[in-house]
C-alpha positions in Angstrom: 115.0 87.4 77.8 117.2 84.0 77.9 117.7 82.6 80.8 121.7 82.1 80.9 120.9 86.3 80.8 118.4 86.1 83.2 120.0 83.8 85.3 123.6 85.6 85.7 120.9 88.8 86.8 119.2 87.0 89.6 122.2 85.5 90.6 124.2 88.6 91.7 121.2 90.4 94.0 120.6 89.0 97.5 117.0 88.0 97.3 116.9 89.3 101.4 118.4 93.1 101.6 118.6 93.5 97.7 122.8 94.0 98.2 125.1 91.9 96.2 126.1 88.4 96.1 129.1 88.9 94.0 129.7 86.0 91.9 131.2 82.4 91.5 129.2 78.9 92.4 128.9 79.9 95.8 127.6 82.8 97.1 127.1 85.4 100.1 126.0 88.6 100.7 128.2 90.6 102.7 125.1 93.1 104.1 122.8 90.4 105.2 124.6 87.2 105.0 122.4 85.2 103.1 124.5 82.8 101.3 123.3 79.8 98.5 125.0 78.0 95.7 123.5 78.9 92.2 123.6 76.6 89.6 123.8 76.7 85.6 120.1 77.9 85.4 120.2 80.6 88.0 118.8 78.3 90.8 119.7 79.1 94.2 120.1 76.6 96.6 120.8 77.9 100.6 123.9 77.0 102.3 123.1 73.8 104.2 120.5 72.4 102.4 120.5 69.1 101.5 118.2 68.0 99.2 119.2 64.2 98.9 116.7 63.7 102.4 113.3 63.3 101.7 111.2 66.4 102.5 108.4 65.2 104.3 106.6 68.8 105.0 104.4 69.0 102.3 102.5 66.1 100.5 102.4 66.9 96.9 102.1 64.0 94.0 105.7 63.3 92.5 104.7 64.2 88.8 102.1 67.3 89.9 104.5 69.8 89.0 104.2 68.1 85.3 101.1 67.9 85.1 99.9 71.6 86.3 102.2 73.0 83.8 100.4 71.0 81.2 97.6 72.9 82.3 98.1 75.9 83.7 98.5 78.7 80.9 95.1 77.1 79.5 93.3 76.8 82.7 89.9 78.9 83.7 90.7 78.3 86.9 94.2 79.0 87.5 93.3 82.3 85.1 90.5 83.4 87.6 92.5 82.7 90.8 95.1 85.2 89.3 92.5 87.4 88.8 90.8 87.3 92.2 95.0 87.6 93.5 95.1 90.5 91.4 92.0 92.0 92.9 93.1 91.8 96.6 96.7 93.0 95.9 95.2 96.2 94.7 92.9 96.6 98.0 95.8 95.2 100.2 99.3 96.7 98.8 102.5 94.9 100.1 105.2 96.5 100.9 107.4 95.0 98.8 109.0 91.9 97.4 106.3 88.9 97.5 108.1 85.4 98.5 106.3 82.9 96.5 106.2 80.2 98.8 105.5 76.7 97.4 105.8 78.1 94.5 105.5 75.4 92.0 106.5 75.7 88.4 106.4 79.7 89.2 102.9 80.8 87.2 101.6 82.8 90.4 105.2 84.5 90.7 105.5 85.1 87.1 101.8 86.8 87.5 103.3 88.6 90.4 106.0 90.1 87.9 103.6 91.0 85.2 101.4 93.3 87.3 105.0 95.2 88.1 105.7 93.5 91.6 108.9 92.1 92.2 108.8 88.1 93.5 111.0 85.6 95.2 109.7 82.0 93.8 110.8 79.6 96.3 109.8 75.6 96.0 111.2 72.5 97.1 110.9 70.7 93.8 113.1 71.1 91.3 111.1 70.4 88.1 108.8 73.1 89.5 112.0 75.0 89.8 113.1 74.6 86.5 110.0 74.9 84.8 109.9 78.7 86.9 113.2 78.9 85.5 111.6 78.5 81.9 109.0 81.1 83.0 111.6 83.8 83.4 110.8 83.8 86.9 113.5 86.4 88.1 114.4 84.9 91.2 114.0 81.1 92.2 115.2 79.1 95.3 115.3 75.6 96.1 114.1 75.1 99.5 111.2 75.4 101.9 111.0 78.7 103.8 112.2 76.9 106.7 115.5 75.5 105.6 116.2 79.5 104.6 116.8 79.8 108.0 115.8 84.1 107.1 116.5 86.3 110.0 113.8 87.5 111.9 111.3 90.3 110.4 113.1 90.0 106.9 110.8 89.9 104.1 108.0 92.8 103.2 105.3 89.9 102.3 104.6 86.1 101.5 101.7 84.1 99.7 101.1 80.6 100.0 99.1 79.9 96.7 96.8 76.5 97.6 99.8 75.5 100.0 98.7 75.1 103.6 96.2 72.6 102.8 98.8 70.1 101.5 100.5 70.1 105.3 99.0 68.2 107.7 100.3 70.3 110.6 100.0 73.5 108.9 101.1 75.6 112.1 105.0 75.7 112.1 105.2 76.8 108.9 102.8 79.6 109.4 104.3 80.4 112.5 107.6 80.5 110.1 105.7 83.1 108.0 105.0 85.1 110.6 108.4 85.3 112.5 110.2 86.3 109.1 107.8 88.6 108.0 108.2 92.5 109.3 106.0 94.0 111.5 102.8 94.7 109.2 103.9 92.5 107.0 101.1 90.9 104.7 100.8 87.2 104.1 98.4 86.1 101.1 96.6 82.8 101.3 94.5 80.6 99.0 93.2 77.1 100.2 90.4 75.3 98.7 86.9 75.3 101.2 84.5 73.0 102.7 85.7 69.6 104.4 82.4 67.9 103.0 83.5 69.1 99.0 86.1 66.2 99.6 86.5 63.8 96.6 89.0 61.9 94.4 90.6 65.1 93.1 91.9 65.6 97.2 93.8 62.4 97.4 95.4 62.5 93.7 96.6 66.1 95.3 97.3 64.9 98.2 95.5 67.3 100.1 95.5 67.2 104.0 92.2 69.2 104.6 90.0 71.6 103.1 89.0 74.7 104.9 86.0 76.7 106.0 86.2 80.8 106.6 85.8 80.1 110.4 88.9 77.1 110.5 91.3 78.6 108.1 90.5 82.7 110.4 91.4 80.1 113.8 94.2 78.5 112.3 96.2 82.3 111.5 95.2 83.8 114.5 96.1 80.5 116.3 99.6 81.6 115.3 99.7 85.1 115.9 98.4 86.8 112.5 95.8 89.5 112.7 93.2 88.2 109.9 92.4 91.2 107.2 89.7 89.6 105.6 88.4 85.6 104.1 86.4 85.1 101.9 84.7 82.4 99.8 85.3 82.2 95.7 84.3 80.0 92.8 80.8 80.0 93.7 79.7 78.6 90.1 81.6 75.7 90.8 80.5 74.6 94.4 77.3 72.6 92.6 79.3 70.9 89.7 82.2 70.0 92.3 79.3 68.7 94.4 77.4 66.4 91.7 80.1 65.5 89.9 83.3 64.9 92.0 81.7 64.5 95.6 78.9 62.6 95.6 80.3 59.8 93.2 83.5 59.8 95.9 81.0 59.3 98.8 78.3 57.4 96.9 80.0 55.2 94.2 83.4 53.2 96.3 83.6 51.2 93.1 83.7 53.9 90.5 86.5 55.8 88.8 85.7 58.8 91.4 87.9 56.6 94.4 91.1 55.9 91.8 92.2 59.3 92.8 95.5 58.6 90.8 95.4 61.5 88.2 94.3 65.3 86.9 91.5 65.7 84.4 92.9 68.3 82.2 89.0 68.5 80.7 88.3 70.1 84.2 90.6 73.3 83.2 90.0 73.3 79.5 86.5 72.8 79.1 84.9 73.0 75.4 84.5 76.2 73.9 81.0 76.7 74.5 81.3 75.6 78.2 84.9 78.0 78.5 82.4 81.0 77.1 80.1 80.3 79.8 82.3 79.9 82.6 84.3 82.9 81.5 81.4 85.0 81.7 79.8 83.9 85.2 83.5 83.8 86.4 84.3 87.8 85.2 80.1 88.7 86.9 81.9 87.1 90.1 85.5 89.2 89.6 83.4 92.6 89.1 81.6 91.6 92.5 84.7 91.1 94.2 86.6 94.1 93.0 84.3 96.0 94.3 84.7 94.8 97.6 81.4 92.3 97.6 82.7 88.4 97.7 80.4 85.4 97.4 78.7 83.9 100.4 80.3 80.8 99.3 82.5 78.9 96.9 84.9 75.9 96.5 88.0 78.4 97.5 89.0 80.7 99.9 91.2 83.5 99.7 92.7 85.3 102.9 95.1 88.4 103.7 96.7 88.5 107.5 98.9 90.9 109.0 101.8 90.4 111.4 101.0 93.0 113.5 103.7 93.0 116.2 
């Protein structure tokens, strides 16, 4: 699929009520009014957004949409995050369309389409845009949920792929979620766990805060979701994170572990004989959670909540 053809698709479905948005630079869709300009690629951009103001929601490193796709397709980790994704979706079926948001350079949304679900990648960058583009992500928008403006109870379902933790007020723009999703409605959430696993690789990503079970459970039900489950992952790599990112970031101020200025791309692409090994403990820990049974602990944490009114 090219994208000129995939782009002149994407470009005539409302992303909202699935009616049309007829064509031309600018366009609106007569059934639920939804209107964005699309660009050469196939990029939508909402009416009334202007993206020449700095978008101070989310702290995110200027070239980290670069430097993830470097990594990404390669990556043990982003691999078995998918996988883990995968698992809940099967236990916790949305209703529908998935909005992506955050979405990055669209891998989780082009994940999302090859399991047969239909996604909506939305991110405020646009490398990541483009680079979703690339992808053959079907539908992209440039924006944050909120400058959307969606009406209330719109959308079937929403994830927010290692998002939350990059806002430091993380309640409005769950609260957001919430009010835009339908009644049952499923939101899926990823964040990475334990305040004390905090180290250089935090402040390169400009993290806000990491997350235990208990304070990412409060933070949803703070806003009105009805929690469905949370749960640790990445259990093999609680110790290594410990020894080998943690402790020189507490214990070492002068070392390389307090630059905080980069991504080791030898932490997603291991050597082959260390890839074997993780592969293996990683599916033992996928079999586990597939059948319902989810570690105890681990350097993530995956969540499903429910609008329920």
């Amino acid at each position: 699929m090219t994208v000129a053809h995939r782009s002149s698709a994407s470009g005539t479905t409302c992303p909202v009520c699935g009616g049309s948005l007829g064509d031309g630079a600018t366009r609106r869709c007569a059934e639920c009014g939804f209107s964005a300009t699309i660009d050469s690629l196939g990029i939508l951009t909402p009416l009334g957004v202007d993206h020449s103001q700095p978008n101070d929601e989310v702290a995110y490193p200027e070239e980290g949409a670069a430097q993830t796709l470097a990594i990404e397709d390669a990556s043990f980790w982003f691999a078995h995050r998918n996988q883990v994704i995968a698992a809940i979706l099967e236990r916790h079926q949305p209703a529908g369309t998935i909005w992506d948001i955050g979405a990055g350079n669209g891998f989780q949304a082009r994940f999302l389409q090859s399991t047969g679900r239909k996604a909506v990648c939305v991110e405020p960058g646009l490398v990541g845009c483009r680079n979703a583009v690339a992808r053959d992500v079907e539908v992209v928008i440039h924006a944050t949920l909120q400058q959307i403006a969606l009406p209330d109870a719109a959308i079937p379902a929403i994830s927010l792929f290692d998002v939350v933790e990059h806002i430091a007020a993380p309640e409005e723009l769950l609260a957001e979620c919430k009010r835009v999703l339908a009644p049952g409605g499923l939101a899926y959430i990823t964040v990475p766990a334990f305040p004390w696993l905090w180290s250089d690789e935090d402040v390169y990503a400009r993290h806000c805060q990491r997350f235990t079970r208990k304070s990412l459970t409060a933070l949803l039900e703070g806003v009105g979701f009805e929690v469905l489950m949370a749960n640790y992952y990445f259990k093999m790599l609680l110790l290594p994170v410990c020894m080998f990112r943690t402790l020189p970031y507490r214990l070492l101020p002068w070392s390389d572990a307090h630059h905080g200025d980069t991504m080791d791309p030898d932490d997603h692409t291991p050597n082959p004989v260390a890839r074997r090994a993780a592969d293996a403990i990683l599916g033992r820990e996928l079999s586990a959670i597939r059948r319902g049974v989810w570690p105890r602990f681990g350097t993530s944490i995956a969540a499903v909540a429910r609008r329920a009114r």
